[in-house]
C-alpha positions as CSV (number, residue, x, y, z in Angstrom):
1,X,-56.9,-136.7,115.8
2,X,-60.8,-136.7,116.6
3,X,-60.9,-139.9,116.6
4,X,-58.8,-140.1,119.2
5,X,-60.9,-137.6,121.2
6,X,-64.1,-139.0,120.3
7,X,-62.5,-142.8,121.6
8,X,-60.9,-141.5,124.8
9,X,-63.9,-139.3,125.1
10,X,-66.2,-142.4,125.0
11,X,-64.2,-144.7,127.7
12,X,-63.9,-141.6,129.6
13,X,-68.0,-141.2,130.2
14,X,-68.6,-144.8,130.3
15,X,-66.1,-144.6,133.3
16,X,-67.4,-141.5,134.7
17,X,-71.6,-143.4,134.5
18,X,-69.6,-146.6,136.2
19,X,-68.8,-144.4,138.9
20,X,-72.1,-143.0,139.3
21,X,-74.0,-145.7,139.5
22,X,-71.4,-147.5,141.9
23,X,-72.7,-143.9,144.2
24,X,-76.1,-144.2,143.7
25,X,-76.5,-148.5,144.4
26,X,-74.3,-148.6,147.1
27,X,-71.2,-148.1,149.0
28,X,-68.5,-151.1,148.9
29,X,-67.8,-152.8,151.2
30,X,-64.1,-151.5,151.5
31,X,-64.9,-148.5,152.8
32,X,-67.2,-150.1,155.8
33,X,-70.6,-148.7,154.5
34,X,-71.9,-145.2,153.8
35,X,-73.1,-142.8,157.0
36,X,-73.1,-143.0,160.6
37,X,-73.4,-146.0,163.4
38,X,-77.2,-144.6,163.8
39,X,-76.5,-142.1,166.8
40,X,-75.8,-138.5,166.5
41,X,-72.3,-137.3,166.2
42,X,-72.3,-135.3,169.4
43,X,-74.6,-134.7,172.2
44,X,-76.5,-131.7,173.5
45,X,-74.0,-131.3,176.3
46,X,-71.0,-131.6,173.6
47,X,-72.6,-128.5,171.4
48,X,-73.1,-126.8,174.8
49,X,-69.4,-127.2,175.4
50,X,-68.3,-126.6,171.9
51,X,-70.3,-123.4,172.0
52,X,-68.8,-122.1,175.4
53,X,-65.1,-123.2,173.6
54,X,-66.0,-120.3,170.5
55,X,-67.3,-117.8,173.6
56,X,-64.3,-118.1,176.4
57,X,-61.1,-119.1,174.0
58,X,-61.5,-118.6,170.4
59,X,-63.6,-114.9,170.3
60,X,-61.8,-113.6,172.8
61,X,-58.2,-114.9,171.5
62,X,-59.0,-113.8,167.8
63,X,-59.5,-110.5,169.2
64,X,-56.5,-110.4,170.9
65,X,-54.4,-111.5,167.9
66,X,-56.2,-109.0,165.4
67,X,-55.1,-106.3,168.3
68,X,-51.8,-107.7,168.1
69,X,-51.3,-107.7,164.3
70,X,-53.2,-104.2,164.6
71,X,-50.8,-102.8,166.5
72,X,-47.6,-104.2,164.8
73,X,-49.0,-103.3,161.1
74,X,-49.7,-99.5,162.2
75,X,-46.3,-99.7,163.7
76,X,-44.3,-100.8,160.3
77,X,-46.4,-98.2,158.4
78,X,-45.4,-95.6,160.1
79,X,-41.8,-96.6,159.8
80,X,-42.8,-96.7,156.0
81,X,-44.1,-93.3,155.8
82,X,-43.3,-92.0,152.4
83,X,-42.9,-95.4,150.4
84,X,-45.1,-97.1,148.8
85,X,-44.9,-100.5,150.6
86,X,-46.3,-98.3,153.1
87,X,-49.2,-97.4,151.2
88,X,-49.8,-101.5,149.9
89,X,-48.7,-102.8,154.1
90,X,-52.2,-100.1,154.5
91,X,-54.7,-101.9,152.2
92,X,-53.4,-105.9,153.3
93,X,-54.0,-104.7,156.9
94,X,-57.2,-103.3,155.6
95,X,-58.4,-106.5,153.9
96,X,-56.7,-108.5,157.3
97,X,-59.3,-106.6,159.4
98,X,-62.4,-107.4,156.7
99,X,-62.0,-110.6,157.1
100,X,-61.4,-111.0,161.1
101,X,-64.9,-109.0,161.1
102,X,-66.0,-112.1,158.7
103,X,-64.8,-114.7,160.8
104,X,-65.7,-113.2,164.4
105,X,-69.2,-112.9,162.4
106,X,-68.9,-116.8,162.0
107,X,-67.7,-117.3,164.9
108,X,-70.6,-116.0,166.8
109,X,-73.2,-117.8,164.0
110,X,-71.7,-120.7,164.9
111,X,-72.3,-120.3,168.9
112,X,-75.6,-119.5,168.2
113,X,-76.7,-122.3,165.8
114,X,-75.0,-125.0,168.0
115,X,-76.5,-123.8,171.1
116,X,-79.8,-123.8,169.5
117,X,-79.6,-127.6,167.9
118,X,-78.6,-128.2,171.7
119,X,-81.8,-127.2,172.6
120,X,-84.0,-128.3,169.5
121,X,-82.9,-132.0,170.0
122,X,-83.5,-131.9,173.9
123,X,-86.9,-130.4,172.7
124,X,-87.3,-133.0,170.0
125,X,-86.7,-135.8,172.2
126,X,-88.8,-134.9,175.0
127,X,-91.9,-134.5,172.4
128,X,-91.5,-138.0,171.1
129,X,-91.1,-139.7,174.5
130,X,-94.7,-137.8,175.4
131,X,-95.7,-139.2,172.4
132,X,-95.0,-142.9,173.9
133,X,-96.6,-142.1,177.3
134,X,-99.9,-143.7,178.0
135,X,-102.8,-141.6,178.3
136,X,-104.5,-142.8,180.6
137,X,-107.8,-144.6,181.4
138,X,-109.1,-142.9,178.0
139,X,-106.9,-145.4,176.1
140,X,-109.1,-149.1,175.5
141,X,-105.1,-151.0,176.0
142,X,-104.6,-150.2,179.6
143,X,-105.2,-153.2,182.1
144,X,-104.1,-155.9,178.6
C-alpha cells in the first residue's frame, strides 16, 4: 500500500512543479498572454461614476432593503412571541443587521478609495507630463 502512495505521490509533485514552472516562464499562448492590453482598466471619469453609482443607488437602496427586512422580521417575531423560533428569527435578524453595518462599511470604503485613485492618477499624470515640459532657456537643447 505505500508504495502506491509513495508512486502516485511522486507523479503527483512532478505534475504539480510542471505546473509551476509553466506559471512562472510564461503564459501559453492559448489563453492570449498573461495581463492587460497596457492601459488601465477604467478611467478617472469611470471611478468617478462608479463611486457616485455606490453613493445615489446602492447605499441608499441597501438601506431601504435592511428597513424593509427590519420591519418584516420584528413583525414575525412578534407573531412568535412565546416560541422559540421566535427567540432563533431574533438572533438571524441580529447577525442580518451585523453584516448590513459590514457591507454599508464597504460600501462607503469603496467610494472613498475609488474616488481617491481618480484623483491620484489625474495627479500622477499631470506630474509626469511636467516632467516632459522644457524648461526653458536654462536647458543647453533648445534651438537643436
Amino acid at each position: 500500500m505505500s508504495g502506491d502512495f509513495a508512486q502516485e505521490w511522486g507523479g503527483e509533485r512532478a505534475r504539480a512543479a510542471d505546473q509551476a514552472a509553466m506559471r512562472l516562464n510564461g503564459v501559453p499562448a492559448a489563453d492570449g498572454g498573461g495581463g492587460g492590453g497596457g492601459t488601465f482598466a477604467s478611467t478617472p471619469a469611470q471611478k468617478r461614476s462608479a463611486a457616485n453609482t455606490i453613493e445615489t443607488e446602492l447605499e441608499p437602496n441597501t438601506k431601504k432593503a435592511t428597513e424593509h427586512a427590519d420591519e418584516s422580521t420584528s413583525t414575525a417575531v412578534k407573531g412568535l412571541d412565546g416560541w422559540d423560533a421566535a427567540l432563533g428569527l431574533k438572533k438571524v435578524a441580529d447577525t442580518w443587521d451585523q453584516q448590513v453595518k459590514v457591507l454599508i462599511g464597504r460600501l462607503g470604503s469603496e467610494k472613498g478609495s475609488l474616488r481617491g485613485a481618480a484623483g491620484l492618477f489625474v495627479r500622477n499624470d499631470l506630474g509626469t507630463g511636467d516632467g516632459f515640459r522644457p524648461l526653458g532657456t536654462q536647458s543647453k537643447l533648445n534651438g537643436l
